[in-house]
Every structure is written in C-alpha cells, then in structure tokens.
C-alpha positions in Angstrom: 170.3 122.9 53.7 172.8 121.3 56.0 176.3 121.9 54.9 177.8 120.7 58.2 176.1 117.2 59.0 179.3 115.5 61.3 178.2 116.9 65.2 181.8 117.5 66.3 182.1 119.7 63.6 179.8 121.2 64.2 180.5 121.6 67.8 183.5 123.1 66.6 182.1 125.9 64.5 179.7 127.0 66.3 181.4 126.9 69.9 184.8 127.9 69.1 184.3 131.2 67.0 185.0 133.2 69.8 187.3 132.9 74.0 189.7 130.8 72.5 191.7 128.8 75.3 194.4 131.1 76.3 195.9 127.9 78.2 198.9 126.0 77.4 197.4 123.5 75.1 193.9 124.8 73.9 193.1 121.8 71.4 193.4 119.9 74.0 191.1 122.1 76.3 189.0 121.8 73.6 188.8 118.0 73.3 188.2 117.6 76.5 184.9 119.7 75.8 184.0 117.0 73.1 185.1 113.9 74.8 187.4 113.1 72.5 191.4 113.6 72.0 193.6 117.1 71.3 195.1 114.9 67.9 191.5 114.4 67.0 190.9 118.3 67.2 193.9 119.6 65.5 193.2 117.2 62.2 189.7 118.1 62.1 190.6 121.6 62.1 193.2 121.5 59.5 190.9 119.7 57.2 188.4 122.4 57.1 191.0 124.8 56.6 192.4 122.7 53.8 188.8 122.5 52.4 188.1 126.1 52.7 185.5 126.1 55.6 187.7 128.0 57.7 190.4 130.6 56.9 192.2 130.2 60.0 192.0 130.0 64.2 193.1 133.4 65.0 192.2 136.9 65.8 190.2 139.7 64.5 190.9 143.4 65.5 188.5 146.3 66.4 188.1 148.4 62.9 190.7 151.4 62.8 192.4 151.2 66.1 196.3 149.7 65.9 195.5 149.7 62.3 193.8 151.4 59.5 191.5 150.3 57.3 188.5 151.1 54.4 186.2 150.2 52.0 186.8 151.0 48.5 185.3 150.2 45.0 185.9 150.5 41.4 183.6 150.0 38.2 185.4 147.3 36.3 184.9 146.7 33.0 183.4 142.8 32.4 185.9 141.9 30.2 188.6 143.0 32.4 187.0 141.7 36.0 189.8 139.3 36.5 192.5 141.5 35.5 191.4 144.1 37.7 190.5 141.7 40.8 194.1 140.1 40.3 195.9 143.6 40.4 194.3 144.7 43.4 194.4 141.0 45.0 198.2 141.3 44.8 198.2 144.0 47.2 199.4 142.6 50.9 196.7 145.1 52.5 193.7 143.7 50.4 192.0 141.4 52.5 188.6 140.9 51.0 187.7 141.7 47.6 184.6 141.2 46.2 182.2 140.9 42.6 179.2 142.6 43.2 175.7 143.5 41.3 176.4 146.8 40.6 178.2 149.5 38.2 180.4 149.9 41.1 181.1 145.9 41.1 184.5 145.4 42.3 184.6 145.5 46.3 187.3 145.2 48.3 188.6 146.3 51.9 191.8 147.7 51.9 193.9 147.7 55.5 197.6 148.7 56.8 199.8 150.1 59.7 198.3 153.6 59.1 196.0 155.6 56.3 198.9 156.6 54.6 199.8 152.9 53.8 196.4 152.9 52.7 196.3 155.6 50.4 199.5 154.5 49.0 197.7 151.1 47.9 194.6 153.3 46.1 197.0 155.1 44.7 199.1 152.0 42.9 195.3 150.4 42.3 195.0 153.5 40.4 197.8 153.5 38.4 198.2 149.7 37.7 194.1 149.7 36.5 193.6 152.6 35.0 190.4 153.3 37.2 188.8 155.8 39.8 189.2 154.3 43.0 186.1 155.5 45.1 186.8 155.2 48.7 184.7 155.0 51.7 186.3 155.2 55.0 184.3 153.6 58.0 182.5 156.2 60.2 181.3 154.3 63.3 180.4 150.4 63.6 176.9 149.2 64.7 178.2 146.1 64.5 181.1 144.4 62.8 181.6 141.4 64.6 180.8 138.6 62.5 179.4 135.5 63.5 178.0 132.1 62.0 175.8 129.7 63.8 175.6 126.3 62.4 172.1 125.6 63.9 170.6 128.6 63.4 171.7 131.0 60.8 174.2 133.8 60.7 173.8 136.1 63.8 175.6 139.5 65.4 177.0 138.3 68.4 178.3 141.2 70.6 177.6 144.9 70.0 181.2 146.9 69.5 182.9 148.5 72.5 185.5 151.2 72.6 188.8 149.7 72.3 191.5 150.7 75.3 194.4 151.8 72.7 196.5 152.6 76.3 197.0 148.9 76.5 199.4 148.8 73.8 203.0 147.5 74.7 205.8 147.3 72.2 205.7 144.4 70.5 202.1 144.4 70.2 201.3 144.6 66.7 203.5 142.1 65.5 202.3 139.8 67.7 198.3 140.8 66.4 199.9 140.4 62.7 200.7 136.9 63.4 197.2 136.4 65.3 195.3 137.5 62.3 197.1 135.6 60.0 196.5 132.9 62.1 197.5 130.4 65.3 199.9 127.5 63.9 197.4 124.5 64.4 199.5 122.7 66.7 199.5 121.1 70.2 201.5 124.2 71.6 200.5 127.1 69.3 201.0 129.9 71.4 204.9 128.4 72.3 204.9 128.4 68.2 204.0 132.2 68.3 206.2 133.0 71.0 209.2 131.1 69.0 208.8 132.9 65.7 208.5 136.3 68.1 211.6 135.6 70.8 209.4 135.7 73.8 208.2 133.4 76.2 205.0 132.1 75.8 203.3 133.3 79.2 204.2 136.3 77.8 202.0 135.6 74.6 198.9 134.3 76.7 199.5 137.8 79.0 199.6 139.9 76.1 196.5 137.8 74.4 194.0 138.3 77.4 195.5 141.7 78.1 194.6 143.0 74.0 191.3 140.9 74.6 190.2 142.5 77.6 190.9 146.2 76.2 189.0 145.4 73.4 191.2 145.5 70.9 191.2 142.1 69.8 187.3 141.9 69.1 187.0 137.9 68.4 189.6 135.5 68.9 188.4 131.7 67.8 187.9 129.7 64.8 187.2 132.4 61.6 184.8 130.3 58.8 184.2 131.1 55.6 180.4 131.6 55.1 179.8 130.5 52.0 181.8 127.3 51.7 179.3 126.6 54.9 176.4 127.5 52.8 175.6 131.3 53.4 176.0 132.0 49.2 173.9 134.8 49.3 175.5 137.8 50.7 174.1 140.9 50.0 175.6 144.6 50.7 172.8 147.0 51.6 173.7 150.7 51.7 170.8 153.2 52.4 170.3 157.0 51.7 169.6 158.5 55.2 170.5 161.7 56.5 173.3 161.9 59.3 171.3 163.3 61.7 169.4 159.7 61.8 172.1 157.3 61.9 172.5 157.6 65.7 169.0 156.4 66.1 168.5 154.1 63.0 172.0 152.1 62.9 171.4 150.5 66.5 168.1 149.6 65.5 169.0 147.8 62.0 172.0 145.8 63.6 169.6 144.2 66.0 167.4 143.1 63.4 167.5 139.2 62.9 169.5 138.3 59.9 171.4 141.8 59.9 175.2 140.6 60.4 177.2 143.5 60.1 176.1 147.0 60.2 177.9 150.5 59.8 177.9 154.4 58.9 180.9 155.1 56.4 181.5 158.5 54.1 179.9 159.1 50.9 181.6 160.0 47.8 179.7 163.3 46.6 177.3 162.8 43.8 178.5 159.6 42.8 177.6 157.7 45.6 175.6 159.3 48.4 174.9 156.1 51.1 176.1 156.3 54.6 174.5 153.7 56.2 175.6 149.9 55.3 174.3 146.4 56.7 175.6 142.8 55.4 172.8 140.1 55.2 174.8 136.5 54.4 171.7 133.7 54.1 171.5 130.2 52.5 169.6 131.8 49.6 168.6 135.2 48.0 165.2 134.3 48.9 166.0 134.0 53.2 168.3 137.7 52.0 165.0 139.6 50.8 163.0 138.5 53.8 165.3 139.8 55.8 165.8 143.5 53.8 162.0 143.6 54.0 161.9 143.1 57.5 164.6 146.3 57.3 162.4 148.1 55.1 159.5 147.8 57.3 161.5 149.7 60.2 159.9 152.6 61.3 163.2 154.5 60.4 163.7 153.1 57.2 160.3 153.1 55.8 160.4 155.1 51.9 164.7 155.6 52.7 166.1 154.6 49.1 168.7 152.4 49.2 170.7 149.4 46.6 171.0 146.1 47.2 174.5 144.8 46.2 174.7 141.0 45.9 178.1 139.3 45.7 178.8 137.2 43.5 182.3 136.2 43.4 184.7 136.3 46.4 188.6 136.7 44.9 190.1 137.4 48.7 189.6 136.4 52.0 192.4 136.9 54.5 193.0 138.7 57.7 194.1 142.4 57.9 197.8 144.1 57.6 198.8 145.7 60.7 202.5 145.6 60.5 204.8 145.3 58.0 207.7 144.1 60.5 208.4 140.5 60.9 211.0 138.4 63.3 212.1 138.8 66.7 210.1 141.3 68.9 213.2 143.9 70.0 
C-alpha cells in the first residue's frame, strides 16, 4: 500500500524527521536538497499538515527530563467513550489519547512542568468521569524515539541517551514549549520564535543545537502522523516479566524489526501487573502479528504472558506541556 506516491513528498518525510536545518532559512536549505524552491517547500509542508499527515515540524523531548510525563488508563464504559475521551482530551497536558481493545480501553499520556501538575490532571480526570484512573509512570526507555520510513516501514531510529539536564539556561523551557508545539512554517521560523520570545534569533539556533546536543531535545524534524500515512494498525504490547529480566530482555525486543517503541513502566498491583511495553504500528494487523511472533519467538520471551492492545481510535495527538508560561523570555 502506498499512501505517499508524489517523490518530493516523500523525500520530505522520510529525510526530514530528524537534524532539522538550524540555519537561517531551513526550507530553503531544504529545497536546495530537492532541487526545487524554499516557497515550493513551505506549501507542501503546510498541506500535509492541513491534511493531517503531519502534526507539526518541531521538537520532541527526552521522556521525564525538563518535564514530566506518564501513561495512564481508564475502563470506559461503551456508551460513554466519547464523553470520557472529551473530558480528558480537554486537559492541556493530554497529548495522546487513545481507544484501545481492552477492558482498560481508554489510553492516554498525560505530561506537565512537574509530577505534581500531573497528578493534579488524574485527579480532575477522576472527578470529572467518575472513574479509577490507573497510572503507570515510565521506568526506563529502550527506545522511544519514533520514527517512520516511507520506503520501508516504521523503524527505531536511535537508541536513547542520557540527557545533559546541566545544559539548561533560563528561558529554556519556554522556548522547548513553543518547539513542541511546533516551528511557524515560514521562510524565517526561527526569527518567528525568537519574536514571540524577545530574543534574537542566533540566540534561538544556539540554544537549539546546544538542547540538541545534551540530549534533551531527542528529535527535531518533521513529526507525521502514522496512520494518516497508512500505519492503521498500532498495537500496544505489554508483557509479564520479572524485573530482574528487563535489563537483559528490553534491549533485545527494541532491536527487533518492526518493534518501534519499547519501555519498562510500573505496574498497578493486582490489577495490572505488566512492566515491559513495545509499540508495533504496521499497514495491517496481519504485518502487526508477524512481528509479535517474531517477539514471542525471543529466547527471553518465549511462554512470558502478555496482552495485545490494538488501537482503534486516536482522539489526541499533540506535542507535550512543559511550561505553562507564555510571552517574552525575562
């Protein structure tokens, strides 16, 4: 199935997910990669973000470094899915929230400043639905960097790295709050950025590269949504192992072909006891299962029990909330 058939496109996607031109005037940069002009660029772009295929150029942050974040669940009833999913949609730190096969089968990651901010949004999902809120905080990445090849299938692109936190400088986090919500697609974004911020833009770039190099930003490029490009099968694996064989077995299943994101996170008692979690997106459920049998075929994960959560519905996609300032940078 090609979802993508026009070639600069797809040069586009596939190229530009991650080193985003910290120059001046990037589309440009970037046209002069595909032989055609920066205008051309910036109105192919925004037409795939007006069609859904990408959420935004912008960047993505290491998990739980200059902000928090978690996964968290609740066990909807059918009739009031959408209710529920707009209630805990409306809150700013949502930024994914998921339908998924499963008596637990409202998904969603919940992010902010710090885990207070975060417990403070369970808290009001509680209240305003009436429902247990079952929370599982992440543990260590495997691998979280998520990554789409036109060509060739979904693929993990670079293993996580500790993030340099000592690289902060003030100012930082509103200028990564802007970044994840995304560039301005414009000749001069970072000039935009500096604008809304009151600070030059060489300052921007520095600050960019600097945040990029220590790890904190972890992907800085063109962010896609997989299934409007035809990855509709995305299927949440957790498996029942015991702690003492994470170390060995998570490295192991995020290299496996197919495996996008892979992660330890904390059980919740009785009710849920899975501490190891890997993502598979693929074009179909069939391309999915091949790929969980390859995982099941593991030496380390032969006879482990595990679930198989498929999604069905996506009600959110945006990037995370790491500060709840906005204006000039002080």
């Amino acid at each position: 199935m090609q979802i993508v058939s026009d070639p600069i496109d797809l040069h586009l996607l596939d190229n530009w997910q991650r080193d985003f031109p910290l120059v001046n005037r990037p589309f440009a940069r970037i046209a002069t990669d595909l032989e055609i002009d920066e205008a051309e660029v910036i109105t192919r772009l925004k037409r795939m973000k007006k069609a859904g295929r990408i959420t935004r150029v912008g960047a993505t942050c290491a998990p739980n470094t200059v902000s928090a974040s978690t996964l968290a669940a609740v066990a909807a009833p059918h009739r009031a899915l959408d209710r529920v999913a707009q209630i805990i949609g409306a809150e700013p730190g949502v930024n994914h929230s998921y339908e998924r096969e499963n008596d637990l089968n409202l998904w969603f990651v919940a992010t902010g400043p710090d885990r207070t901010h975060i417990d403070k949004t369970l808290d009001r999902i509680t209240e305003l639905t009436g429902l247990r809120v079952f929370d599982f905080p992440l543990v260590r990445p495997f691998n979280v960097d998520l990554g789409f090849r036109m060509n060739g299938g979904a693929t993990q692109l670079r293993a996580p790295r500790p993030a340099n936190l000592d690289a902060m400088r003030s100012g930082d986090r509103r200028l990564l709050q802007l970044l994840t919500t995304g560039l301005p697609i414009t000749a001069m974004p970072y000039a935009d950025v500096a604008d809304q911020l009151g600070i030059s833009e060489a300052k921007v770039l520095k600050r960019i590269a600097a945040l990029t190099e220590a790890g904190i930003i972890s992907r800085f490029g063109v962010i896609v949504r997989h299934r409007a490009l035809g990855w509709s099968a995305n299927a949440m694996v957790v498996w029942d192992i015991a702690p003492d064989r994470i170390a060995e077995t998570g490295p192991r299943l995020a290299a496996l072909p197919g495996v996008t994101l892979c992660y330890e996170r904390r059980p919740a008692s009785e009710i849920w006891p899975y501490r190891l979690y890997n993502m598979i997106h693929a074009r179909s459920r069939t391309e999915a299962m091949d790929v969980l049998d390859r995982a099941r075929a593991l030496p380390e994960l032969q006879g482990v029990d595990h679930e198989v959560l498929f999604s069905t519905r996506c009600f959110k996609q945006t990037g995370a909330l790491i500060s709840l300032k906005a204006g000039k940078v002080a």
